[in-house]
C-alpha positions in Angstrom: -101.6 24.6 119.3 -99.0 21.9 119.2 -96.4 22.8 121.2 -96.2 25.9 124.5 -94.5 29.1 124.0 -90.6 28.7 124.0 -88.7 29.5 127.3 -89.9 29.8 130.4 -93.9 31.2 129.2 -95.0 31.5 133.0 -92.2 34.2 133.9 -93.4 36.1 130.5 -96.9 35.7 132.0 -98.0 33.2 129.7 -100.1 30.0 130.1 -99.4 26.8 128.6 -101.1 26.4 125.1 -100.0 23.5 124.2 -103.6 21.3 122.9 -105.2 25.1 122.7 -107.4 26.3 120.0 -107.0 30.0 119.6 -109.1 33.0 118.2 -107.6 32.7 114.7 -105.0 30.6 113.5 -101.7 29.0 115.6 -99.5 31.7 115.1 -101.9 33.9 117.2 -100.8 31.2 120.4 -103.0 32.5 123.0 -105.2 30.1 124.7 -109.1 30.7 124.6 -111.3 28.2 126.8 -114.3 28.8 124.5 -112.3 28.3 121.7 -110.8 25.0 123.0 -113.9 23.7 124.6 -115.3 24.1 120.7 -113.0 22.9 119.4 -112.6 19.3 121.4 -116.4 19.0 121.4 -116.3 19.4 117.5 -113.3 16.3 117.2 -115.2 14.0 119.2 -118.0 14.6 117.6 -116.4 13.8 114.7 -114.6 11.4 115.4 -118.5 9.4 115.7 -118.6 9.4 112.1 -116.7 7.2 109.7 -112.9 8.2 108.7 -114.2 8.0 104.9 -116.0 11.1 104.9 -114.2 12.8 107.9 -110.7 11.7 107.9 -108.3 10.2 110.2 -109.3 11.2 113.9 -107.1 12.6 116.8 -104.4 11.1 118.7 -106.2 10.8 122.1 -103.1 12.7 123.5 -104.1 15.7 121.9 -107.2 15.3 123.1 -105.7 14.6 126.6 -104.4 18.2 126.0 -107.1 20.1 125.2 -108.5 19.1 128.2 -105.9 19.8 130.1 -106.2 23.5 129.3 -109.7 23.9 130.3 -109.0 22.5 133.6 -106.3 24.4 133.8 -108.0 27.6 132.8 -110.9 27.1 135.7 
């Protein structure tokens, strides 16, 4: 997930998704650690490999993201 839920997401209840991986696809927008945890292991994993056969690799602020939801979702 790219960006967090529009206006104010913690009065609706809502925790920040932005750098999330949800259960399905982005339009889903809920945050799963497992899925996220998955997720960023699987990109810098990747990102070992050479960008001929894997393609270009993250921006390291995504990255930065995704890690900032699991901590946040300790």
């Amino acid at each position: 997930v790219k960006v967090n839920p529009s206006d104010n997401f913690s009065l609706m209840y809502r925790h920040l998704a932005k750098g999330s991986w949800t259960l399905s696809d982005q339009d889903h927008g809920w945050a799963v650690s497992d899925c996220t945890a998955e997720g960023l292991k699987c990109c810098l994993l990747l990102s070992l490999l050479p960008s001929q056969i894997v393609g270009d690799q993250m921006e390291p602020s995504q990255l930065y993201d995704a890690v900032n939801v699991i901590l946040s979702l300790q």
